[in-house]
DRENDOVEX-648940 format. One record per residue: residue number from 1; residue in one letter; y, z, x of N, C-alpha, C, O in turn. Coordinates in Angstrom, 2 decimals, decimal comma, always signed. Each point is the difference from the previous one (the first is absolute). Layout:
# residues N
<pt marti="NUM" balum="A" n_north="Y" n_up="Z" n_east="X" ca_north="Y" ca_up="Z" ca_east="X" c_north="Y" c_up="Z" c_east="X" o_north="Y" o_up="Z" o_east="X"/>
...
***
This chain:
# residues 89
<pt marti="1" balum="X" n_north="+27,69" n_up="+13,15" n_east="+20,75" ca_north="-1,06" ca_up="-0,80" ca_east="-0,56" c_north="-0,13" c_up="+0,34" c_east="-1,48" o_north="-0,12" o_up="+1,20" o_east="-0,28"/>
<pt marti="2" balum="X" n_north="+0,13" n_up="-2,05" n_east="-0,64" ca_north="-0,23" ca_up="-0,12" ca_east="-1,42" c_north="-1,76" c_up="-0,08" c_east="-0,29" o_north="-0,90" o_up="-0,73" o_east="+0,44"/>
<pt marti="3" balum="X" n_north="+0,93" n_up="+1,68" n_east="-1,23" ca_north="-1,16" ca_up="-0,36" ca_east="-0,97" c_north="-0,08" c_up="-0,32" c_east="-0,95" o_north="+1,05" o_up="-0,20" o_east="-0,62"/>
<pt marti="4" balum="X" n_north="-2,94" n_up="-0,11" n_east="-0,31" ca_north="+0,26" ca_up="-1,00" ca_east="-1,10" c_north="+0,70" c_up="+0,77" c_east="-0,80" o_north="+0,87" o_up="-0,54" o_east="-0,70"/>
<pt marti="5" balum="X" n_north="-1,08" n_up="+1,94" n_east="+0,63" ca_north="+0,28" ca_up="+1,24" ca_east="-1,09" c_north="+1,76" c_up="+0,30" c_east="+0,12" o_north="+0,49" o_up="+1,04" o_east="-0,43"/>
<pt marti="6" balum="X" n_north="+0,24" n_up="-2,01" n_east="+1,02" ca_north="+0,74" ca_up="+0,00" ca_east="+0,30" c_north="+1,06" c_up="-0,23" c_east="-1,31" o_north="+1,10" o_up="+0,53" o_east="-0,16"/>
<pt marti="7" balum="X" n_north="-1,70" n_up="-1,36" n_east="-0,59" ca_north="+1,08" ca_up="-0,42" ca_east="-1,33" c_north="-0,04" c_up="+0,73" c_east="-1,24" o_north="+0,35" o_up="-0,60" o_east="-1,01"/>
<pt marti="8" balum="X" n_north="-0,77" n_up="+1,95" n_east="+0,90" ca_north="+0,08" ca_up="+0,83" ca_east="-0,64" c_north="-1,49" c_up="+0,95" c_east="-0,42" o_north="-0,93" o_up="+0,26" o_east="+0,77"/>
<pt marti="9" balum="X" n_north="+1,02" n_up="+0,02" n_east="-1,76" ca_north="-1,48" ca_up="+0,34" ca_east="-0,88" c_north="-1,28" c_up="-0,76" c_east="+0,05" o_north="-0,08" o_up="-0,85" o_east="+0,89"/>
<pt marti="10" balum="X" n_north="-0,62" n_up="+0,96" n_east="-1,44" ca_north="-1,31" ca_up="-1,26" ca_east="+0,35" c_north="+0,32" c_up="-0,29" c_east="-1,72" o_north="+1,03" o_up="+0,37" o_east="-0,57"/>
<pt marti="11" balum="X" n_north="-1,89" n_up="-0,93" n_east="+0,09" ca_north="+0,09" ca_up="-0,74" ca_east="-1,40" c_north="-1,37" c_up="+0,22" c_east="-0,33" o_north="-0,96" o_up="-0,18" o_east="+0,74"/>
<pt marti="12" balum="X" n_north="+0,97" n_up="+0,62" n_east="-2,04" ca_north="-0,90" ca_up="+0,60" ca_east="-0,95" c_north="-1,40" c_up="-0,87" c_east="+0,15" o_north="+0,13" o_up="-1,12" o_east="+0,48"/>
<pt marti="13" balum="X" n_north="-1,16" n_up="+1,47" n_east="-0,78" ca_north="-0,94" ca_up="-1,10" ca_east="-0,46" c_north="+0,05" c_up="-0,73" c_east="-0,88" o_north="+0,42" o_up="+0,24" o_east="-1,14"/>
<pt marti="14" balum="X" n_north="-0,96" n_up="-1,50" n_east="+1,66" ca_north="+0,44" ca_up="-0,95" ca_east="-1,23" c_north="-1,39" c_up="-0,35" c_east="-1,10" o_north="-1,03" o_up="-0,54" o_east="+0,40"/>
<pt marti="15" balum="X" n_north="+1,27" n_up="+0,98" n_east="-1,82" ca_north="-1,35" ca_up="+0,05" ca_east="-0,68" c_north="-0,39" c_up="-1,45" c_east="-0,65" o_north="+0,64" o_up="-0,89" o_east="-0,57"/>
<pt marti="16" balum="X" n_north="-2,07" n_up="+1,10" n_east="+0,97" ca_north="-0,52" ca_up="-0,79" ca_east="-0,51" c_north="-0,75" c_up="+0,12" c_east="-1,41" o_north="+0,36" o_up="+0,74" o_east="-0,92"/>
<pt marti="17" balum="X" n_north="-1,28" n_up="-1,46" n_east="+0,90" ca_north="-1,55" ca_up="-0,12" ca_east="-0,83" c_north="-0,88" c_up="+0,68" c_east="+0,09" o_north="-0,63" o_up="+0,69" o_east="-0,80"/>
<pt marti="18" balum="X" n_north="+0,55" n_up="-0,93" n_east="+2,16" ca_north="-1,23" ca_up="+1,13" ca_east="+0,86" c_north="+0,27" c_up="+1,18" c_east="-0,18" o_north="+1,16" o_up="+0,02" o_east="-0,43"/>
<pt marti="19" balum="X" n_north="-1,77" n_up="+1,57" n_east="+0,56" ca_north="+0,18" ca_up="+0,75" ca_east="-0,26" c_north="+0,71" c_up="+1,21" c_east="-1,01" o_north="+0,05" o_up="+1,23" o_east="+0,01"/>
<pt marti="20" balum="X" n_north="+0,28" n_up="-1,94" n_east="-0,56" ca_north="+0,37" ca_up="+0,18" ca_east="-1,25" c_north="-0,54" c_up="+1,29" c_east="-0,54" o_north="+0,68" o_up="+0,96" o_east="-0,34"/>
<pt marti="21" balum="X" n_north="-1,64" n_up="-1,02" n_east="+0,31" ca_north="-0,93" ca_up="+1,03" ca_east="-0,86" c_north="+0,54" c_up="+1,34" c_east="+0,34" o_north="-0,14" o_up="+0,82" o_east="-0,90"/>
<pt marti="22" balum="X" n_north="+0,99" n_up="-0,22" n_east="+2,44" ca_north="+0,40" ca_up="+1,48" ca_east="+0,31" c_north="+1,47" c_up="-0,11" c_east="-0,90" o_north="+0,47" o_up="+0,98" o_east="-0,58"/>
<pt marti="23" balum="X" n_north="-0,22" n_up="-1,52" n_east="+0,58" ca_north="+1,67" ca_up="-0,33" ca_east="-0,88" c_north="-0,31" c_up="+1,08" c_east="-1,77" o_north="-1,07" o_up="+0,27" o_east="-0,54"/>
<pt marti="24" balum="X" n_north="+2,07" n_up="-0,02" n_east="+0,22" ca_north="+0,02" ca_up="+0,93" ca_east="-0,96" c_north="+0,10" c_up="-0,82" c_east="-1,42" o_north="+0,27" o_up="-1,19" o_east="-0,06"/>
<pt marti="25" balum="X" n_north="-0,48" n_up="+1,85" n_east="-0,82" ca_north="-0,56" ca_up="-0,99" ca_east="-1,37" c_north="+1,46" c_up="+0,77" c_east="-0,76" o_north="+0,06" o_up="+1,14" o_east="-0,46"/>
<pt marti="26" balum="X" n_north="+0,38" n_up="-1,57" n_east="+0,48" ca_north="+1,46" ca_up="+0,42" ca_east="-0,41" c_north="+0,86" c_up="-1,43" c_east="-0,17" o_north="-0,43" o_up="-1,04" o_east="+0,50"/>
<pt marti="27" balum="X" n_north="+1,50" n_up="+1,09" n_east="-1,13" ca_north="+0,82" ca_up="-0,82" ca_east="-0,59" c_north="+0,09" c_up="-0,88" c_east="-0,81" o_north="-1,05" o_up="+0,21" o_east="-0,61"/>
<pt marti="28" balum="X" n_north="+1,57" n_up="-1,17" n_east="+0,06" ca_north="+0,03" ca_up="-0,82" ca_east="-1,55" c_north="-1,35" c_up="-0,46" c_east="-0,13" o_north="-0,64" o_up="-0,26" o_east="+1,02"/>
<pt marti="29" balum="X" n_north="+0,16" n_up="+0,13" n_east="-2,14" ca_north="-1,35" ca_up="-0,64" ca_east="-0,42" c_north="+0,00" c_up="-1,41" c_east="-0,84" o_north="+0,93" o_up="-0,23" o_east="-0,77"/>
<pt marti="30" balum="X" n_north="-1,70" n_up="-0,45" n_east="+0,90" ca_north="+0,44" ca_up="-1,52" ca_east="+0,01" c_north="-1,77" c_up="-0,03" c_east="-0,85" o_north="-0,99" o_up="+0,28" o_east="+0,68"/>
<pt marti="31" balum="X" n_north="+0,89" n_up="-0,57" n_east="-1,82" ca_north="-1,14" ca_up="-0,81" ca_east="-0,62" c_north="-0,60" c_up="-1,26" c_east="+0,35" o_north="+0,67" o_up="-0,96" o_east="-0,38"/>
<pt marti="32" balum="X" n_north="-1,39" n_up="+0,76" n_east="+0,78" ca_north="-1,15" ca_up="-0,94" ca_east="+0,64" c_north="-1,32" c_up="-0,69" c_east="-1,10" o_north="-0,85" o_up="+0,58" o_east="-0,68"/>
<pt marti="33" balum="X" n_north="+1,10" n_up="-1,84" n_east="+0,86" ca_north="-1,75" ca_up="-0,20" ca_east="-0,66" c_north="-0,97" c_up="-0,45" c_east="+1,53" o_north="+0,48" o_up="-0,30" o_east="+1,10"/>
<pt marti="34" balum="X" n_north="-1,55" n_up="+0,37" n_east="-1,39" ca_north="-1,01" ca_up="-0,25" ca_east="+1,07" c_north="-0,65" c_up="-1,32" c_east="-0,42" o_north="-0,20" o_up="-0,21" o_east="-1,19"/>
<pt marti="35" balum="X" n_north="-0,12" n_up="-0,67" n_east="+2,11" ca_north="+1,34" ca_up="-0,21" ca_east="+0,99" c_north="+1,24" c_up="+0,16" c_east="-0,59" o_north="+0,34" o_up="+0,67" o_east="-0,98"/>
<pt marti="36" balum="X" n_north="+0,38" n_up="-1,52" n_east="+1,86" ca_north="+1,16" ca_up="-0,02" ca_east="+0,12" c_north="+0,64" c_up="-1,10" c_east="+0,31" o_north="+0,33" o_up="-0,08" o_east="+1,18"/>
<pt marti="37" balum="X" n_north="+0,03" n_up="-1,00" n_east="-2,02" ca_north="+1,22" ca_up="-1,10" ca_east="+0,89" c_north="+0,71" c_up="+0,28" c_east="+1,01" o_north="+0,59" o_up="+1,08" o_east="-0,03"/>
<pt marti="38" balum="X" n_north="-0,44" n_up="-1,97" n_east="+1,24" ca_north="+1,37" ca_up="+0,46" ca_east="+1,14" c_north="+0,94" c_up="-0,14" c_east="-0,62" o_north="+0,68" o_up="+1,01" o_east="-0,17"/>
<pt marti="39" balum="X" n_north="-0,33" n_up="-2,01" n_east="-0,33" ca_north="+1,22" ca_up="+0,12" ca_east="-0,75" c_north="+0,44" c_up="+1,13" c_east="-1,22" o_north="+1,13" o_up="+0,38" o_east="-0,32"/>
<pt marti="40" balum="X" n_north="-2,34" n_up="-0,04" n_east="-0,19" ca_north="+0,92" ca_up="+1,19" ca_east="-1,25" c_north="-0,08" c_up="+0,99" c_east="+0,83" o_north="+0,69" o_up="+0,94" o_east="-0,40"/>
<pt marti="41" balum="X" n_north="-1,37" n_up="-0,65" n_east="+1,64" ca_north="+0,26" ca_up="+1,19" ca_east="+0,95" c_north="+0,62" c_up="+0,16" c_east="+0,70" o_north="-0,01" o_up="+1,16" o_east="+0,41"/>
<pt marti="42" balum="X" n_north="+0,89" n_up="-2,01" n_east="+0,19" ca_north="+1,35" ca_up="-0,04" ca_east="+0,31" c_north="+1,27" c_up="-0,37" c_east="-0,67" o_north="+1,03" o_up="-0,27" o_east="+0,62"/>
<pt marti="43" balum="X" n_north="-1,18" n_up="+0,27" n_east="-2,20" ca_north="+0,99" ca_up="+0,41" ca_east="-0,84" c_north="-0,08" c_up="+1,34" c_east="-0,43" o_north="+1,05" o_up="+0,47" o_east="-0,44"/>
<pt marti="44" balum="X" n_north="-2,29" n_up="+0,41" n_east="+0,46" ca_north="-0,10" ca_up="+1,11" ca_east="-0,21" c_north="+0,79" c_up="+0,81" c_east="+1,10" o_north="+0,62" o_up="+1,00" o_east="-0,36"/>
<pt marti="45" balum="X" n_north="-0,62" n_up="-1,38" n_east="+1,73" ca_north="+0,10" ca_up="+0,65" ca_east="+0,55" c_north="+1,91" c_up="-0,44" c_east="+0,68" o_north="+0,80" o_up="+0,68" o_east="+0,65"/>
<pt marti="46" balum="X" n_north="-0,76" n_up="-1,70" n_east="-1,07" ca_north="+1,41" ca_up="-0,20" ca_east="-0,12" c_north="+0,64" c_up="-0,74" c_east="+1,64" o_north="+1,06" o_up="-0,02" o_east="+0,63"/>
<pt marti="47" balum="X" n_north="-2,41" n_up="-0,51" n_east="-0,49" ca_north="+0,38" ca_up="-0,68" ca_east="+1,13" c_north="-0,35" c_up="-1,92" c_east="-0,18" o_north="-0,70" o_up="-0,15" o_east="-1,00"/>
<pt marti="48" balum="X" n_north="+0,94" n_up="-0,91" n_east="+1,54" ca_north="-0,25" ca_up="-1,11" ca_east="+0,13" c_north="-1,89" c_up="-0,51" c_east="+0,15" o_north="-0,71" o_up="+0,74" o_east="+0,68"/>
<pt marti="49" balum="X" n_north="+0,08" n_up="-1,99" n_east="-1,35" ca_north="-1,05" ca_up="+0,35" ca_east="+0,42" c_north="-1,06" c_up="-0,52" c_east="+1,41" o_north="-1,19" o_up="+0,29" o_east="+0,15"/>
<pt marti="50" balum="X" n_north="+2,27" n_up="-1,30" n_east="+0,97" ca_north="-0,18" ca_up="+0,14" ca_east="+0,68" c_north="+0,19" c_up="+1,53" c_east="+0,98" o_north="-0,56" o_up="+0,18" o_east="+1,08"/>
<pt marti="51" balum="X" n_north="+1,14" n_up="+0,44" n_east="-1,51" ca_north="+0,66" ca_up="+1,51" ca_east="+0,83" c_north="-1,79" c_up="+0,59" c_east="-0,07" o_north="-0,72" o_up="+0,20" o_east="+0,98"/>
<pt marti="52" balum="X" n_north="+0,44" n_up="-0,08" n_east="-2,03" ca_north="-1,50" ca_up="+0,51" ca_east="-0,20" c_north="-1,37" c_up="-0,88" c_east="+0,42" o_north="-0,94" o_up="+0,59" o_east="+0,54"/>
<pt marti="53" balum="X" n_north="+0,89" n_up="-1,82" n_east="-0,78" ca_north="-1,23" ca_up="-0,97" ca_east="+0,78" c_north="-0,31" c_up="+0,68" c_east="+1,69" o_north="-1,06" o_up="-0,22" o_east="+0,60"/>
<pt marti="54" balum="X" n_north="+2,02" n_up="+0,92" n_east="-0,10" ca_north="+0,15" ca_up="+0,25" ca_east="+1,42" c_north="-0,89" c_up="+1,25" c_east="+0,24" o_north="-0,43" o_up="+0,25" o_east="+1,13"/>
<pt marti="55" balum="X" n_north="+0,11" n_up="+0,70" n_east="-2,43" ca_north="-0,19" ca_up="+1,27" ca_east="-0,04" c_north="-1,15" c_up="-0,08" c_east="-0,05" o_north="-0,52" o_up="+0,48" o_east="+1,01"/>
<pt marti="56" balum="X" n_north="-0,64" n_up="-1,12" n_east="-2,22" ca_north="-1,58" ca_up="-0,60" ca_east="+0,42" c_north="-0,26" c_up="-0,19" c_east="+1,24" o_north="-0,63" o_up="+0,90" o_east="+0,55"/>
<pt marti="57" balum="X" n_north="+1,04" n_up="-2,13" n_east="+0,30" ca_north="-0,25" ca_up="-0,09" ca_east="+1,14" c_north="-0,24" c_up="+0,88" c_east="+0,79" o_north="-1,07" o_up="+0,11" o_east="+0,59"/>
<pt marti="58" balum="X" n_north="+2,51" n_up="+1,03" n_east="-0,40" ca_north="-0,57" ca_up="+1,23" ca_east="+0,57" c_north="-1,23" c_up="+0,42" c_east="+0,37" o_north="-0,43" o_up="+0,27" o_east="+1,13"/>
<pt marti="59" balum="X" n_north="-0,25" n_up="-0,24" n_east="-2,51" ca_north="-1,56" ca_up="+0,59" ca_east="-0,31" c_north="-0,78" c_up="-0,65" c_east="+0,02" o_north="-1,05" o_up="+0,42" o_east="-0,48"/>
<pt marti="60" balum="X" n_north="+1,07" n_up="-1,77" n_east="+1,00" ca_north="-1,25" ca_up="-1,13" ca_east="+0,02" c_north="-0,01" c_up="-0,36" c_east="-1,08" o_north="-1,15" o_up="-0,25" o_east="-0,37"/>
<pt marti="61" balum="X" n_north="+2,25" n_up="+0,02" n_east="-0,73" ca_north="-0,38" ca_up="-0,64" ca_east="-1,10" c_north="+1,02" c_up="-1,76" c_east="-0,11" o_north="+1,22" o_up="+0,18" o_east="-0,07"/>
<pt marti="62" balum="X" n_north="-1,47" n_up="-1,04" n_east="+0,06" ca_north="+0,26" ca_up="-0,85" ca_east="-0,39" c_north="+0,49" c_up="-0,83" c_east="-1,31" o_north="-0,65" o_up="-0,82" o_east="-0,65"/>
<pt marti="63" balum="X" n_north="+2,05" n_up="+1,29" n_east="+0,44" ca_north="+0,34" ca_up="-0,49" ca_east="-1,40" c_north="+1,05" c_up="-1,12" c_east="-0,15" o_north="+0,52" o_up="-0,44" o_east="+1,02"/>
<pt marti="64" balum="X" n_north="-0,02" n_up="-0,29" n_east="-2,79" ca_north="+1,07" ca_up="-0,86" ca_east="+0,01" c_north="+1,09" c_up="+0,70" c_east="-1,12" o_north="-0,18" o_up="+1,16" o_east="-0,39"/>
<pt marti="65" balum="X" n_north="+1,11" n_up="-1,84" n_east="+0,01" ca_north="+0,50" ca_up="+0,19" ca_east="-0,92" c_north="-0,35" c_up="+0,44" c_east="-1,66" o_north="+0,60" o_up="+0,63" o_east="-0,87"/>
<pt marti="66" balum="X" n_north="-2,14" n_up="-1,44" n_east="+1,01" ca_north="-0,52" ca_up="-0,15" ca_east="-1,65" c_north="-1,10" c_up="+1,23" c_east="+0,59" o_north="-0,77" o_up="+0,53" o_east="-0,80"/>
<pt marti="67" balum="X" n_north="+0,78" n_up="-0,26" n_east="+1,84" ca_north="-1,48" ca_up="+0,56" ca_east="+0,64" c_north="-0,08" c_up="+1,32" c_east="-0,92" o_north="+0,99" o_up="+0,28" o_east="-0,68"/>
<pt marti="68" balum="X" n_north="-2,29" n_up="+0,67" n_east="+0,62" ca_north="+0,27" ca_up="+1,38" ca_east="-0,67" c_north="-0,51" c_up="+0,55" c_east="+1,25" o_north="-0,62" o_up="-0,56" o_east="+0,90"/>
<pt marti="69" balum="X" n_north="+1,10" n_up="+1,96" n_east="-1,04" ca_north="-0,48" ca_up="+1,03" ca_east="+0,72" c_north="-0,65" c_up="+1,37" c_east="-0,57" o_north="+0,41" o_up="+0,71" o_east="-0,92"/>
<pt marti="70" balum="X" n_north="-1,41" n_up="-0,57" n_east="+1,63" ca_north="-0,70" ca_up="+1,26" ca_east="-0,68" c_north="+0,81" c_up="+1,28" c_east="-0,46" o_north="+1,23" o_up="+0,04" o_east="-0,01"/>
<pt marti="71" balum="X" n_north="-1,97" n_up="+0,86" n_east="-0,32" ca_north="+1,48" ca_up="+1,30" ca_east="-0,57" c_north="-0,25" c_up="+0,62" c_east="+0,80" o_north="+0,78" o_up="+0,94" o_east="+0,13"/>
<pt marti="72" balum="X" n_north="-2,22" n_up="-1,03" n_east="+1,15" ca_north="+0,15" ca_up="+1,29" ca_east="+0,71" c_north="+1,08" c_up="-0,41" c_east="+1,48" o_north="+0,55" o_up="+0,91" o_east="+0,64"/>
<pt marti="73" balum="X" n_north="-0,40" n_up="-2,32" n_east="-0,29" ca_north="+0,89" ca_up="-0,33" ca_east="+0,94" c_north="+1,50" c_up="-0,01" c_east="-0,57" o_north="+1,03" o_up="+0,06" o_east="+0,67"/>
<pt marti="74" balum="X" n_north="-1,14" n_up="-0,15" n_east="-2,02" ca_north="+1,51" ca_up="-0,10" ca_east="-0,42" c_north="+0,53" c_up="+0,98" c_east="-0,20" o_north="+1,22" o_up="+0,01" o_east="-0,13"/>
<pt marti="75" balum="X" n_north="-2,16" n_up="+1,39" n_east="+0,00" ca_north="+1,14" ca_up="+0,78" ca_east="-0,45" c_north="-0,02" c_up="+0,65" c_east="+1,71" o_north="+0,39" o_up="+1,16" o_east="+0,18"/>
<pt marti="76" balum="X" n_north="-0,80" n_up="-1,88" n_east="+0,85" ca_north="+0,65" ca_up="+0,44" ca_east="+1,24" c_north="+0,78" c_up="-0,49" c_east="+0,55" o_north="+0,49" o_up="+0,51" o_east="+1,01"/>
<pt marti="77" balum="X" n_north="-0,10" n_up="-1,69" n_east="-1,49" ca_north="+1,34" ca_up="-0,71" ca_east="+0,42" c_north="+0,79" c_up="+0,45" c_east="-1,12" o_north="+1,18" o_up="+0,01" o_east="+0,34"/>
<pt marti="78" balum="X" n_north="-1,32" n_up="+0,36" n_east="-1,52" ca_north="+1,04" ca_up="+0,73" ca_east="-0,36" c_north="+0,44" c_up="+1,49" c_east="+0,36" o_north="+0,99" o_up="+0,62" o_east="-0,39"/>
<pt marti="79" balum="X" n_north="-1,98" n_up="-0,25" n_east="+1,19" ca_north="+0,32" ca_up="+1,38" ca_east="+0,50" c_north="+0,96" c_up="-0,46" c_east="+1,09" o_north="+1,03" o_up="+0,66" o_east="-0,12"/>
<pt marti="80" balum="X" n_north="-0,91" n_up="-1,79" n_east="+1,43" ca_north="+0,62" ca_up="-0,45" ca_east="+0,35" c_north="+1,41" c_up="+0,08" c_east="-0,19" o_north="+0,99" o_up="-0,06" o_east="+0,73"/>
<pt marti="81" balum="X" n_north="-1,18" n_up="+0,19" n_east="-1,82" ca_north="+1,61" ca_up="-0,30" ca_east="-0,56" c_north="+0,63" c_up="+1,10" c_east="-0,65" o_north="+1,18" o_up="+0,00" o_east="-0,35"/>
<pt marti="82" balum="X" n_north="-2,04" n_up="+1,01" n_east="+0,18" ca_north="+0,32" ca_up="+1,36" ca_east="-0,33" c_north="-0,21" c_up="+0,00" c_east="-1,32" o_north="+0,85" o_up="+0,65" o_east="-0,60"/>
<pt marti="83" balum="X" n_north="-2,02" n_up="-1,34" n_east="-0,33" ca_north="-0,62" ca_up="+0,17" ca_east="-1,55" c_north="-0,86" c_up="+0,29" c_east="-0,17" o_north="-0,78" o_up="-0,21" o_east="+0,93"/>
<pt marti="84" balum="X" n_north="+0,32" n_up="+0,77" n_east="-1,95" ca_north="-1,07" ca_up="+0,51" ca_east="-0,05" c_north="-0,77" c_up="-0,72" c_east="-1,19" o_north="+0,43" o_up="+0,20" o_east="-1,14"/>
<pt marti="85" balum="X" n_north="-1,64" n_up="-1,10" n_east="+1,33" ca_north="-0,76" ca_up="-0,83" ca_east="-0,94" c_north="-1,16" c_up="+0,41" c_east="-0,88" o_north="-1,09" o_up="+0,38" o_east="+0,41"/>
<pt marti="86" balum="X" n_north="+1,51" n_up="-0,53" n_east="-1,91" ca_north="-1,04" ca_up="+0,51" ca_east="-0,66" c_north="-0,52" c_up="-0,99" c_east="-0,83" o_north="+0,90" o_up="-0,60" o_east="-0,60"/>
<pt marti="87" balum="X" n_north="-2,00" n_up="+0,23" n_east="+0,35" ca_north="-1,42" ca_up="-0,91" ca_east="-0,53" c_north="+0,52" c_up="-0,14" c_east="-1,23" o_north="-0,06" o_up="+1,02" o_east="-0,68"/>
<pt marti="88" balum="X" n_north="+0,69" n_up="-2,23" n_east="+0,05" ca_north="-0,20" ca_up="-0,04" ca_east="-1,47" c_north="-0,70" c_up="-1,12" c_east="-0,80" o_north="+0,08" o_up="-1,14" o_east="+0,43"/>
<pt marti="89" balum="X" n_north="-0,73" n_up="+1,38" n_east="-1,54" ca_north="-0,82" ca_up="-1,24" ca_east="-0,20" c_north="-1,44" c_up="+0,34" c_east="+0,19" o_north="-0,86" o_up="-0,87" o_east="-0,12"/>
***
């Protein structure tokens, strides 16, 4: 008899938005104005800016393309991504 644990290792957690805050404040730092466009925040962060519209939601936030996002949700979807966001402006 096979089990599910059967096809190897289990697979890491997959991170979100949420929780964020135990994650370590370490790695590249990315300048931010408050708000924040989705779109210049996912050129900052070097991803597409539908890839990021997905990441608000997470958190109950509701955004578009032209939409802004606050700096305290953005720099947790850029923690997401392994950056670290600092306030400029």
């Amino acid at each position: 008899m096979l089990t599910a644990s059967a096809g190897g290792p289990p697979r890491p957690p997959k991170k979100t938005a949420r929780g964020l805050e135990d994650q370590p404040r370490d790695g590249p730092r990315i300048s931010i104005p408050d708000p924040v466009p989705v779109s210049e925040l996912a050129s900052a962060l070097g991803r597409k800016p539908f890839q990021i519209i997905a990441d608000p939601m997470e958190i109950g936030l509701f955004s578009n393309v032209r939409g802004v996002v606050a700096f305290d949700e953005a720099s947790k979807i850029a923690r997401k991504y392994g950056f670290l966001a600092q306030r400029i402006g």
